[in-house]
C-alpha positions in Angstrom: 90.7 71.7 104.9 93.9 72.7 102.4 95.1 70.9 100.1 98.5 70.5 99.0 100.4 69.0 96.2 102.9 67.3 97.5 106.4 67.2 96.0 105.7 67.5 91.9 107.5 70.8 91.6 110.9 69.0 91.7 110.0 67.3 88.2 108.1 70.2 86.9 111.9 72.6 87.7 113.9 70.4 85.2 111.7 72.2 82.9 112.5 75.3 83.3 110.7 78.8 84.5 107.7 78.6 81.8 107.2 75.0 83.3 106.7 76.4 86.5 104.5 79.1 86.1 102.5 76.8 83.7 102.6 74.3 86.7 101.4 76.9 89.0 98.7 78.0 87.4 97.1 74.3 86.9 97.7 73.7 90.4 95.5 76.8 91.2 92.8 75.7 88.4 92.7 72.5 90.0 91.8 74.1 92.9 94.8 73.3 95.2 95.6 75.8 98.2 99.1 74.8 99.1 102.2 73.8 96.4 105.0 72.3 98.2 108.4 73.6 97.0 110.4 71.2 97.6 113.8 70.3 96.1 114.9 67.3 98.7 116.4 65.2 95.3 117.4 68.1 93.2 119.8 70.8 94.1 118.5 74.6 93.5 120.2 78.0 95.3 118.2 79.7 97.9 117.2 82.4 96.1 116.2 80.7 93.2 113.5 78.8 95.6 112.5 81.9 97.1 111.5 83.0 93.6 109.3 80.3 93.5 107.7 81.2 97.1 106.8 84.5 95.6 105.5 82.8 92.1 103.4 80.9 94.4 102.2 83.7 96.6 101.5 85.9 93.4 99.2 83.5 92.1 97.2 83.5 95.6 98.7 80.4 96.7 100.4 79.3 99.8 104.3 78.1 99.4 105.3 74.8 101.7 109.1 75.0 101.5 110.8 72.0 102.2 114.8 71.7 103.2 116.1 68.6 102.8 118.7 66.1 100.9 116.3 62.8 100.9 117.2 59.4 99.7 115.2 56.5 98.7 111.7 55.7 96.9 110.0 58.6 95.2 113.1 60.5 94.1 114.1 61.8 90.8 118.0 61.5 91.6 119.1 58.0 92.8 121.1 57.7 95.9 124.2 56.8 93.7 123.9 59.6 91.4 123.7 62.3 94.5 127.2 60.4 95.3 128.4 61.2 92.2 127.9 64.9 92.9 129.2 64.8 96.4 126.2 64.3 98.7 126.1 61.1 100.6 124.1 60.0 103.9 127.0 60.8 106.1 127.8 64.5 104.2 123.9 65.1 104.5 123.8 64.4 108.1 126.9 67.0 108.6 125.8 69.7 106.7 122.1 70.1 108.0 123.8 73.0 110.6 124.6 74.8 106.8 120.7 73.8 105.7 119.5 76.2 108.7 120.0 79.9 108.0 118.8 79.1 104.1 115.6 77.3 106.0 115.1 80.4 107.9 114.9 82.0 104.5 112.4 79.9 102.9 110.3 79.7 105.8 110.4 83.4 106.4 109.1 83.7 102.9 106.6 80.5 102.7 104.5 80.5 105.8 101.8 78.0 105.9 
């Protein structure tokens, strides 16, 4: 059985990079096998998240990415703030064609 973290990582990114690896490497100690990167309620480029698949992979980890804009409970951003920078329920729904090709990237990179 592998055992994953779920979606932390989005808290631990408004840290910073040191955050992450620090993050990373507790998540091995701990002895999970898969970190979900995930940034469904934050906003992060592509490549920046497949820097994160590799962090994960380096430390002997497996990388679940996630692709997503999500709203409701369990997010850091609420649904009124992602209005305020543009996404909405509607504008999600229409961009998910643009979500693909950067999916295809992370997935590529983060096979589980």
């Amino acid at each position: 059985m592998l055992v994953s973290t779920g979606g932390f990582i989005e808290r631990v990114l408004l840290q910073g990079r040191g955050a992450v690896s620090r993050y990373i490497d507790e998540c091995k100690e701990l002895g999970f096998d898969i970190i979900e990167v995930s940034a469904g309620f934050i906003s992060i480029p592509t490549d920046d998240w497949l820097r994160i698949i590799e962090m994960v992979q380096t430390a002997g980890l497996k990388a679940k990415p996630e692709v997503g804009v999500q709203f409701g409970a369990g997010g850091g951003t609420s649904e009124e703030e992602l209005e305020t920078e543009g996404v909405t329920r509607s504008k999600s729904r229409n961009r998910t064609g643009r979500k693909i090709p950067g999916g295809r990237r992370l997935y590529d990179h983060g096979r589980v």
